[in-house]
C-alpha positions in Angstrom: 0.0 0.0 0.0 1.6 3.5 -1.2 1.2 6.6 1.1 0.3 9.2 -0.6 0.6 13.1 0.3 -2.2 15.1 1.3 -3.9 17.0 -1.8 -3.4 20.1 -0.1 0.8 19.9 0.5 0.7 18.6 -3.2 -1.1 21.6 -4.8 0.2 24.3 -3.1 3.7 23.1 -3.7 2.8 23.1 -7.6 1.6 26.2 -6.7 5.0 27.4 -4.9 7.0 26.2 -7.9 5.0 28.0 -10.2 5.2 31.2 -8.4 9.0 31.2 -8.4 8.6 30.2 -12.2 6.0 33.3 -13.1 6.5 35.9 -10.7 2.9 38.0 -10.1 3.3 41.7 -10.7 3.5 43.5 -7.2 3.1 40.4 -4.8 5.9 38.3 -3.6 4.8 35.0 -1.3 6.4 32.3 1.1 4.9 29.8 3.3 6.3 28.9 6.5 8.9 26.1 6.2 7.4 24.5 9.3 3.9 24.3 8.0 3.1 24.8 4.7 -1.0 25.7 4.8 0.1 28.8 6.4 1.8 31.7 3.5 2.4 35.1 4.2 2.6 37.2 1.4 3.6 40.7 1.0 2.0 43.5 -1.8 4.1 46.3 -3.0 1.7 49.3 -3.4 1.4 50.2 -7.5 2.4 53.3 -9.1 -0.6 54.4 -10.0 -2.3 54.2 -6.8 -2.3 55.6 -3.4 -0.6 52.7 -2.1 2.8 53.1 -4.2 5.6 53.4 -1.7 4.2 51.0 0.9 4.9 47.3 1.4 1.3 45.3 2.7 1.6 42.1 4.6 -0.6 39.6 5.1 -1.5 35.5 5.5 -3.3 33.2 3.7 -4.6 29.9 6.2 -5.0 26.9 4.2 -7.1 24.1 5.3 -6.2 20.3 4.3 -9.1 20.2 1.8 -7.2 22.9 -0.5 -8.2 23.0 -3.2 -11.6 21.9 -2.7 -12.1 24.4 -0.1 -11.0 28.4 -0.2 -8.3 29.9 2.6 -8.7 32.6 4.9 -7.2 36.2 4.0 -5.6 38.3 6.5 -4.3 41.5 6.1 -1.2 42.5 8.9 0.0 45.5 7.7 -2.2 49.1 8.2 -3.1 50.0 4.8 -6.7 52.1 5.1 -8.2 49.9 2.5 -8.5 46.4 5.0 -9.0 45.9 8.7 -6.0 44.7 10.3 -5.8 40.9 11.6 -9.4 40.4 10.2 -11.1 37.9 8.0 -11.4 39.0 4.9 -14.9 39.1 3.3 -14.1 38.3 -0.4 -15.2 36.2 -3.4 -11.6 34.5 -3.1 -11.9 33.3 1.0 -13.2 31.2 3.1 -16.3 33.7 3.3 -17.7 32.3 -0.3 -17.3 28.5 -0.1 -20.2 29.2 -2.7 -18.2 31.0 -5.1 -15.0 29.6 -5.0 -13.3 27.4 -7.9 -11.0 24.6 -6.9 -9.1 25.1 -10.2 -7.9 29.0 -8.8 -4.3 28.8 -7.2 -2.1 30.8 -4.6 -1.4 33.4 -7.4 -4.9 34.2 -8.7 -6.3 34.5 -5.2 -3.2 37.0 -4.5 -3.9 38.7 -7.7 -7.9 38.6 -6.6 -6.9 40.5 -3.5 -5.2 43.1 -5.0 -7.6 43.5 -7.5 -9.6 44.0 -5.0 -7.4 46.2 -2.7 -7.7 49.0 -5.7 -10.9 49.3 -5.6 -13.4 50.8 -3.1 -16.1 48.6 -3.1 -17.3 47.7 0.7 -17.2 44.5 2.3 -16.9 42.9 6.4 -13.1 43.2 7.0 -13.1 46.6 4.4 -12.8 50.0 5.9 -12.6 54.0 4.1 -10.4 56.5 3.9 -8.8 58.9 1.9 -5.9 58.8 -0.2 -3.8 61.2 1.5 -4.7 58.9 4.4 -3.5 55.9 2.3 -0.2 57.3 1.5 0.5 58.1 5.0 -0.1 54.6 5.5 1.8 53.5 2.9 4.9 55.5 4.2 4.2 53.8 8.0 4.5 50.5 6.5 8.3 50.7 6.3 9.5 50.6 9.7 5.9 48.6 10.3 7.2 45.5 9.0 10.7 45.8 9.7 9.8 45.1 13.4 7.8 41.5 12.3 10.4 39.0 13.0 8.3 36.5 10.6 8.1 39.0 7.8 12.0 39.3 8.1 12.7 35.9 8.2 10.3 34.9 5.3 11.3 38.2 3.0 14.9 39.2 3.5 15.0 41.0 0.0 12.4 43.2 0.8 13.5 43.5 3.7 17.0 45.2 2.3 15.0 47.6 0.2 13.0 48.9 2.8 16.3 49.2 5.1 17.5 51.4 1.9 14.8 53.4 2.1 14.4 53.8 5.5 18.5 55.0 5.2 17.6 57.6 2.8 14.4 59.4 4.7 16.9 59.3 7.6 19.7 61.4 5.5 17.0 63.5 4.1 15.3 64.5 7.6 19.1 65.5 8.8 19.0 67.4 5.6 15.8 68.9 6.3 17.4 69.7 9.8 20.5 71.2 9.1 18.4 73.5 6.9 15.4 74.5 9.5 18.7 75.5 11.8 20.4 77.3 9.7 16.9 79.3 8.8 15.7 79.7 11.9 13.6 76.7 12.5 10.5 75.4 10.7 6.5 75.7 11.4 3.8 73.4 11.2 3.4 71.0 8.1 7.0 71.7 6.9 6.6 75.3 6.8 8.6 78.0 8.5 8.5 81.7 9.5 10.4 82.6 6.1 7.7 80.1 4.4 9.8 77.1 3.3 8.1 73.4 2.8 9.5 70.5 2.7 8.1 67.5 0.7 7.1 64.0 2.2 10.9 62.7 2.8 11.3 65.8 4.7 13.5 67.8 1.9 12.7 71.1 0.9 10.9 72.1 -1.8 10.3 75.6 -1.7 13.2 78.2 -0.3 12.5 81.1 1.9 13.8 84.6 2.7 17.8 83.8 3.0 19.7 86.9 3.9 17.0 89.4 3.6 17.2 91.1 6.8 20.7 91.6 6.7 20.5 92.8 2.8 17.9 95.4 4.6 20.3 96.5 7.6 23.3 97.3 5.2 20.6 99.1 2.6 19.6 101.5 5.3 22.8 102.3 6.4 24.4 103.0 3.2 21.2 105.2 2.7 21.3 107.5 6.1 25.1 107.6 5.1 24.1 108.9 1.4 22.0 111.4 3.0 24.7 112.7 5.6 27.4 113.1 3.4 24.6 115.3 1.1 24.0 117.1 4.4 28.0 117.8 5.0 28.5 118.6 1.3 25.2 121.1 1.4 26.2 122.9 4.6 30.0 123.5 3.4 28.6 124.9 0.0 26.3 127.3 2.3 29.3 128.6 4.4 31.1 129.2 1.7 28.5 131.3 -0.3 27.9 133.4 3.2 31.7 133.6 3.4 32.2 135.1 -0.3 29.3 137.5 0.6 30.9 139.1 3.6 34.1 139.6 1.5 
């Protein structure tokens, strides 16, 4: 009698393999080496969308009757589209047994998500906000997942990007620093008393007064000493008239 693997280890190990073979656009997956119905996957935020900059992680929970049965979704990472550490309401989960086809694999239910992630539609485990509220979520999500030990241990590529870019906001904020100091300081929202901005890494973007106060000092002093000299030159060309006059 041959032993024979559990559908569910077979599948999604087809489905592993052709992951690393065809790479999905924007998502990047794993499962855990110690149990392989559990994946963690990790969405990099489009260009085109509110999300770009941000990296979303999340789970998918298998059961041993994949495929014949859908996962649950989980979404870890704040993003202002899903709940966090809430089952996901979608066609593609464990919410639609009804609607789910045994023949869809890891990658079209990632892609599904996303798909869905982009839009606005409402669902249980959806939530709204705006997309100045997304992109400040999106920025969050750096140093977000860097404290995840999982997501570290499952996504060390990633992982070295977002430590690059969580090396440049840090030179651009002593930039932006340096530069408040040496003008005085900034205001609220990136603004100071001279009005200078500074975009979202914290560089500036718009330059304020530099040296015009001092420009003003030295333009009213080499006025007033304009006008004295005038004054000097007027008074010795008045005593010399009256002095002419007398002779």
């Amino acid at each position: 009698m041959t032993n024979q693997k559990p559908t569910a280890t077979c599948r999604l190990k087809q489905d592993y393999m052709r992951l690393k073979r065809d790479p999905v656009p924007y998502i990047t997956a794993e499962p855990l080496p110690s149990n392989i119905l559990e994946w963690h996957y990790v969405i990099k935020g489009p260009e085109d969308s509110p999300y770009y900059g941000g990296y979303y992680h999340g789970t998918l929970l298998f059961t041993k009757e994949f495929p014949f049965k859908p996962p649950s979704i989980y979404m870890t990472t704040p993003n202002g589209r899903f709940k966090t550490n809430k089952r996901l309401c979608l066609s593609i989960s464990d919410f639609h047994p009804d609607t789910w086809n045994p023949a869809w694999s890891v990658a079209t239910i990632l892609t599904g998500l996303l798909s869905f992630m982009l839009e606005s539609t409402p669902t249980m485990g959806s939530c709204e906000t705006t997309p100045a509220e997304k992109r400040r979520y999106a920025q969050l999500s750096l140093e977000f997942n860097m404290k995840n030990e999982v997501f570290q241990e499952l996504f060390p590529e990633i992982c070295e990007e977002i430590s690059e870019r969580l090396q440049k906001i840090e030179e651009q904020r002593k930039l932006a620093a340096a530069a408040s100091a040496e003008n005085g300081g900034t205001g609220p929202d990136g603004a100071n008393g001279d009005g200078e901005t500074t975009d979202g890494g914290g560089m500036f973007v718009a330059g304020g007064r530099s040296g015009i106060d001092d420009s003003n000092i030295w333009h009213s002093l080499y006025t007033n000493l304009i006008v004295l000299v005038g004054f000097v030159v007027f008074a010795l060309i008045v005593h010399y008239v009256i002095k002419s006059m007398n002779i």
